[in-house]
C-alpha positions as CSV (number, residue, x, y, z in Angstrom):
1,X,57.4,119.4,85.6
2,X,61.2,120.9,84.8
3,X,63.8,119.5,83.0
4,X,66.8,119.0,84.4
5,X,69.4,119.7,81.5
6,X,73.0,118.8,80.8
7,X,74.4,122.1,80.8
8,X,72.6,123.2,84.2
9,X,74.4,119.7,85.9
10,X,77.7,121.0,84.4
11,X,78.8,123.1,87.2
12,X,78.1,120.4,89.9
13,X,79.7,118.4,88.0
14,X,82.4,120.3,88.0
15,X,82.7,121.2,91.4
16,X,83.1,117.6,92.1
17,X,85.6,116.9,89.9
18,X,87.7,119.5,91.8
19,X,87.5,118.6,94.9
20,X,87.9,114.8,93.8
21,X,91.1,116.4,92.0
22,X,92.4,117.9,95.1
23,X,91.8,114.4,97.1
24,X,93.8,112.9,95.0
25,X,96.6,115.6,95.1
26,X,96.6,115.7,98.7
27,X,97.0,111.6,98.9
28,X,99.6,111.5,96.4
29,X,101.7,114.8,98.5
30,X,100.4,112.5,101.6
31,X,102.3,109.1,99.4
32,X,105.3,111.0,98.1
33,X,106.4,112.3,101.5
34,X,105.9,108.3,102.7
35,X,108.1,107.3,99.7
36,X,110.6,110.2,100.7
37,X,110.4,108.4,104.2
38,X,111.2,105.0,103.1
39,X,114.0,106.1,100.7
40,X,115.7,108.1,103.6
41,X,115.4,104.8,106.1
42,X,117.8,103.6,103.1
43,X,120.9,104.7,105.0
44,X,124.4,103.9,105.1
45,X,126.2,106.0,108.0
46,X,129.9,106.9,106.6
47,X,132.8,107.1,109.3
48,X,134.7,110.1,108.1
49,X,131.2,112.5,107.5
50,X,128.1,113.2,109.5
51,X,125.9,113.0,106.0
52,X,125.0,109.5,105.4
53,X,124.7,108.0,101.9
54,X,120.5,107.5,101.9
55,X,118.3,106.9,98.5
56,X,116.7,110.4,99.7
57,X,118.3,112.3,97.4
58,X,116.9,110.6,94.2
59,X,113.3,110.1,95.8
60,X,113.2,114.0,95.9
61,X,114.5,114.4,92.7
62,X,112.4,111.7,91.6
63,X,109.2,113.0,93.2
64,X,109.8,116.9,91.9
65,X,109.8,115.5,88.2
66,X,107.3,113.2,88.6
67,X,104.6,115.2,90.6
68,X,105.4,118.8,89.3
69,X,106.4,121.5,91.0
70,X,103.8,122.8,93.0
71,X,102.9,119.4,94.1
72,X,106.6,118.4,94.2
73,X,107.5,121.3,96.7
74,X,104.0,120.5,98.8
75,X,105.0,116.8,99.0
76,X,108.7,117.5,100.1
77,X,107.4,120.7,102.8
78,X,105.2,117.8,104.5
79,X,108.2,115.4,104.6
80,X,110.0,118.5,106.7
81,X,106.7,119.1,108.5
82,X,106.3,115.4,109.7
83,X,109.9,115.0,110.5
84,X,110.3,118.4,112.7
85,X,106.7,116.8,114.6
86,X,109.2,113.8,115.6
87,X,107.9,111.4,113.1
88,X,110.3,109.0,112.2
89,X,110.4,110.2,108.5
90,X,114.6,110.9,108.6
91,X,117.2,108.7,108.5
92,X,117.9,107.0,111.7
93,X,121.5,108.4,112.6
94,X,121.3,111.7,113.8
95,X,118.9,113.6,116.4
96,X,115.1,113.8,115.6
97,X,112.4,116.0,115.1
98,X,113.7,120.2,114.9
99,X,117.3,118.8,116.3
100,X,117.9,117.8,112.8
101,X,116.7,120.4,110.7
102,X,119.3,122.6,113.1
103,X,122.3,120.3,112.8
104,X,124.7,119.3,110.4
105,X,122.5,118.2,107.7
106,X,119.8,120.5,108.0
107,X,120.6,122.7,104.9
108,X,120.2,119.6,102.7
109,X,116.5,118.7,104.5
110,X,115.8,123.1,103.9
111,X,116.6,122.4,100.4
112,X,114.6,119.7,99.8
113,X,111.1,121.7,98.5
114,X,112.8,123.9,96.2
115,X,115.0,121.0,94.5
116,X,111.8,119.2,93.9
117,X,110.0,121.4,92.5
118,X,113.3,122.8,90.4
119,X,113.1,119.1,89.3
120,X,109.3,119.5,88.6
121,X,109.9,122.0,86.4
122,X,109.9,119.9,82.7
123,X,106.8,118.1,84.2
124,X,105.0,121.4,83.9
125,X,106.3,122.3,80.8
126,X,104.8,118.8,79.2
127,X,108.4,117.8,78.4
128,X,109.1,114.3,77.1
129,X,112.9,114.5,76.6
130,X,115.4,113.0,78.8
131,X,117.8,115.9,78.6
132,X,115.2,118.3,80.1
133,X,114.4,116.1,83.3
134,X,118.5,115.3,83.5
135,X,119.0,119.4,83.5
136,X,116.2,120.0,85.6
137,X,117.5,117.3,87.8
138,X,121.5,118.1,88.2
139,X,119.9,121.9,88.6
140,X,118.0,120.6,92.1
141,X,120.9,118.4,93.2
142,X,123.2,121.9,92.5
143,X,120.7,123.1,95.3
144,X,120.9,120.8,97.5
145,X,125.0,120.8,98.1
146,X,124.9,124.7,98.3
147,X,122.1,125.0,101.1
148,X,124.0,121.7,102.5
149,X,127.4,122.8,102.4
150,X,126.8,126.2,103.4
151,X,124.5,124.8,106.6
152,X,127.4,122.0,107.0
153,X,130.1,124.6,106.8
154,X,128.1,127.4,109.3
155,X,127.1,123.9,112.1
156,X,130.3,122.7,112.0
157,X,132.1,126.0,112.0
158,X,134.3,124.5,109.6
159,X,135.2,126.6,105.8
160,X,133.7,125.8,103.1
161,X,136.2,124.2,101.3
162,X,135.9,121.8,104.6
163,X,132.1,121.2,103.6
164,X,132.4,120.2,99.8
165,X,135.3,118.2,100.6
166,X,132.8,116.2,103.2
167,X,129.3,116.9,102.0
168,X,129.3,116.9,98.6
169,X,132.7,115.4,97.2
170,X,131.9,111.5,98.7
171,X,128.8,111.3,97.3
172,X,128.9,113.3,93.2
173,X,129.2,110.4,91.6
174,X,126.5,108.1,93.3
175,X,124.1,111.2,93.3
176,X,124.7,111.8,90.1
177,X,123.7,108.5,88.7
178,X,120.4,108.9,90.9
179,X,119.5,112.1,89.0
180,X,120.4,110.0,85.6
181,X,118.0,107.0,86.9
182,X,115.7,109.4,87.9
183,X,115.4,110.9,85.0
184,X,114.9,108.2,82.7
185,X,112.1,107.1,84.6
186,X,110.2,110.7,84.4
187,X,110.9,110.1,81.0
188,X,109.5,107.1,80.5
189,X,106.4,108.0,82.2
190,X,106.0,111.2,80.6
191,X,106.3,109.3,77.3
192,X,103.1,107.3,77.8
């Protein structure tokens, strides 16, 4: 009769542990693009721009730092994914499905992956200071007007100047107090 020893189970053992690891990753991609959903449903349309003030900016932010990222930049390529299908994953105003991702706003949506996981980045660096996820943050949101100003300016074949004045200048400060907010609660769950 054999024994069946510790150290021959270990790679099994192991195995499983990965692919319960990746389940889990792939639900909580699967629950950040949901969240990134909801937050975008947030909407308020604004009469003098075709950018609507949405929580969707601080749910990517918030989802790069929290997620990392690798997982932050899956997570917010699915939310693109699921709204170019047609799902109703972006906000409301505006065409659906590809329509969106080639109209006005569309260089915000492109941006989205890269500014999580520039967001993600102190996550993957084990960081537990504020200031790191606030830097990291303000870097992503950076992102985000450029690829959306530029996109607004080149749709609406207006200059650039145009664009900022539209896309970026009506919404700096309430953006900026969702990286700030998003921030401090990356750092608070990075400090448990």
């Amino acid at each position: 009769m054999s024994r069946i020893s510790l150290s021959s189970l270990r790679p099994a053992i192991a195995g499983e542990s990965r692919s319960v690891s990746f389940a889990l990753q792939a639900s909580a991609v699967v629950a950040a693009s949901l969240f990134i959903a909801l937050c975008a449903h947030i909407s308020v349309p604004l009469p003098f721009t075709p950018v609507p003030f949405t929580l969707q900016p601080f749910a990517v932010i918030l989802v790069g730092m929290l997620m990392g990222p690798t997982a932050g930049f899956a997570a917010l390529a699915l939310y693109l994914a699921e709204g170019a299908a047609g799902m109703p994953v972006f906000t409301t105003a505006g065409l659906p499905g590809v329509a969106r991702l080639l109209g006005p706003t569309g260089g915000y949506l492109f941006a989205y992956p890269l500014a999580a996981a520039i967001a993600g980045i102190p996550a993957a660096l084990r960081s537990r200071r504020y200031v790191s996820f606030a830097a990291a943050g303000a870097a992503a949101m950076l992102l985000v007007y450029a690829c959306g100003s530029a996109w607004f300016s080149v749709s609406l074949h207006v200059p650039f100047s145009v664009a900022l004045g539209g896309a970026v200048a009506p919404f700096a400060l309430a953006d900026t107090i969702k990286v700030l907010a998003a921030a401090g609660m990356a750092t608070a769950v990075a400090r448990r």
